[in-house]
N, C-alpha and C positions, 0 to 999 in steps of 0.2 A: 368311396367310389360310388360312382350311378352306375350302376350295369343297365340299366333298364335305358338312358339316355344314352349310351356309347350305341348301345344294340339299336335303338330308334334311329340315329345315324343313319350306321356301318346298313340297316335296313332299307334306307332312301334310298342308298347307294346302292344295293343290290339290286333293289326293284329298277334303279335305272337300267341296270345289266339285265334285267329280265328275272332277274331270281327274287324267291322269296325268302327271309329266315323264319321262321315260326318260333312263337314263347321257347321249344324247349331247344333255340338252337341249333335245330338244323337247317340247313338250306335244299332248296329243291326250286326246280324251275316248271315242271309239273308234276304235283303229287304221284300218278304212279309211275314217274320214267326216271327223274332226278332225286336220290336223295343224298345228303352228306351226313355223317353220325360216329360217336365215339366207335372207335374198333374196340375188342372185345381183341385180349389174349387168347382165346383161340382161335381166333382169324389170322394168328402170325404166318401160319404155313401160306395162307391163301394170298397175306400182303410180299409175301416174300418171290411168290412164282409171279405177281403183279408186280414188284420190280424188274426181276430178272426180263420179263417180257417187253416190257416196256424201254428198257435200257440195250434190250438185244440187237440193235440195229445199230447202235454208236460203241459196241464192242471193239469193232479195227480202232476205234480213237484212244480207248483208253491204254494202260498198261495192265497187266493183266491183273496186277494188285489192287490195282486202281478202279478196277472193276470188279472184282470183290467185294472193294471198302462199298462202291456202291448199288452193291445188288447181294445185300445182305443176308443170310440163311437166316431159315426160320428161328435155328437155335439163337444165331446171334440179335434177331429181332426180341426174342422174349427178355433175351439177357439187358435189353435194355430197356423194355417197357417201360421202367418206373421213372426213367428221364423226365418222361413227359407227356402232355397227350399225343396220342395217332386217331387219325381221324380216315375213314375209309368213304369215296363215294360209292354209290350204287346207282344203275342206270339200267332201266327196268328189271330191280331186282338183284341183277347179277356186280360183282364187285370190279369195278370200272377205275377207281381212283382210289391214293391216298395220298395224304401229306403226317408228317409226325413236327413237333414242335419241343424246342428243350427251353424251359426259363434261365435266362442268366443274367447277370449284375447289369449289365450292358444290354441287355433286350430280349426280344424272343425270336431265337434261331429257329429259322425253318429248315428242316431237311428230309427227303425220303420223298418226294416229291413225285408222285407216277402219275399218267394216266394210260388206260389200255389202246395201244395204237388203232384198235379198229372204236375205240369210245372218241377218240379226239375231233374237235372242232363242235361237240354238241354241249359246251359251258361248263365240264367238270372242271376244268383247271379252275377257274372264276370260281366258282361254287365252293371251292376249297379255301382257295386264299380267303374268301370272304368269311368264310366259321374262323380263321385261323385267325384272322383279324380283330371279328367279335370277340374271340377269346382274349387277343391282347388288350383293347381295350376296355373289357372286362376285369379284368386282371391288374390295370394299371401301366399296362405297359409303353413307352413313350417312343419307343424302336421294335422294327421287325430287321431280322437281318438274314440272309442266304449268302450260299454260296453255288457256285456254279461255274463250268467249264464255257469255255468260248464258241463248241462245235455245238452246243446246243442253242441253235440260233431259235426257232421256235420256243419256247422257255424263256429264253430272256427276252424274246417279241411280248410274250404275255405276262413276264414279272413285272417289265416297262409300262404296260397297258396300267400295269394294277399300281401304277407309284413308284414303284421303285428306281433305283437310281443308282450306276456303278459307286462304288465308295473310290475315292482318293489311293485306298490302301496297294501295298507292293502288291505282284502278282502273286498268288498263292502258287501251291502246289498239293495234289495227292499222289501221294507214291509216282511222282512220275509224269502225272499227267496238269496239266497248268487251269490253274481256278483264279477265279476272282469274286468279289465279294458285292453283294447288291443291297442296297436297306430301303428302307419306307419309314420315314419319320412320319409318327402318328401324334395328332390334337387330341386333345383330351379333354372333358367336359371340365368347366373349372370345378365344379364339386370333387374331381379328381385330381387336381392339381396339387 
């Protein structure tokens, strides 16, 4: 693998977005207002009320397990830490975003995907995807894949933006409520091939 030529990339790419990633990996679009960065296990309480918050306005949409499964407690965020990375943005400091990431045979699923309804429209979402991306092709990874419900039309306005692409696949389901599945086929340096 070239880490160092995937992140040179995925970093053109950001700067065209306005963002920057720096050596260790994070993104920020200005140093003291945008940052993006591993979360820390004890920030699970705080990723958890940033779901809940975030997802609180498309509660009539889901089922109510379904909305559960998606505005996960802090206990059940710990209990799954070690999936994979979460990655939390900050936006002057205060915790504004996250996304978490699981590795699998088949690619790197993205999910947990927030940002704070009064942070939206200032490039967290971008900022996100872009470290999650860095990591994939870091990593080796040749596919990003999500999943997502249809009422989140904003979300899939910005997964679209970022590459992504409905998949073929049947309609999913969560408890109830109807998903479907988006991916990003990712280049890879050949030194990664």
């Amino acid at each position: 693998m070239n880490p160092g030529g995937a992140r040179a990339r995925l970093a053109d790419t950001a700067v065209a977005r306005g963002l920057v990633i720096n050596k260790s990996g994070m993104t920020f679009s200005e140093p003291s207002k945008l940052l993006v960065r591993a979360a820390t296990l004890a920030e699970a309480v705080a990723v958890a009320a940033l779901l809940r918050q975030a997802f609180l306005v498309y509660e009539p949409h889901y089922t109510p397990a379904a909305f559960a499964a998606t505005t996960p407690t802090a206990e059940q965020l710990r209990q799954r830490w070690h999936e994979g990375p979460v990655w939390v943005a900050l936006l002057a400091h205060e915790l504004a975003g996250t996304i978490a990431a699981v590795p699998q045979t088949h690619g790197l699923y993205l999910r947990s995907m927030a940002v704070h309804p009064q942070a939206r429209g200032q490039g967290l979402g971008n900022a996100l995807l872009a470290n999650v991306e860095a990591y994939a092709r870091d990593h080796g990874f040749r596919r990003m894949h999500l999943s997502t419900t249809p009422f989140l039309t904003n979300a899939i306005w910005l997964y679209e933006r970022f590459g992504f692409v409905r998949t073929s696949d049947d309609l999913l389901e969560l408890c109830g409520t109807p998903l479907f599945t988006m991916e990003k086929l990712l280049e890879l340096d050949e030194e990664c091939a």
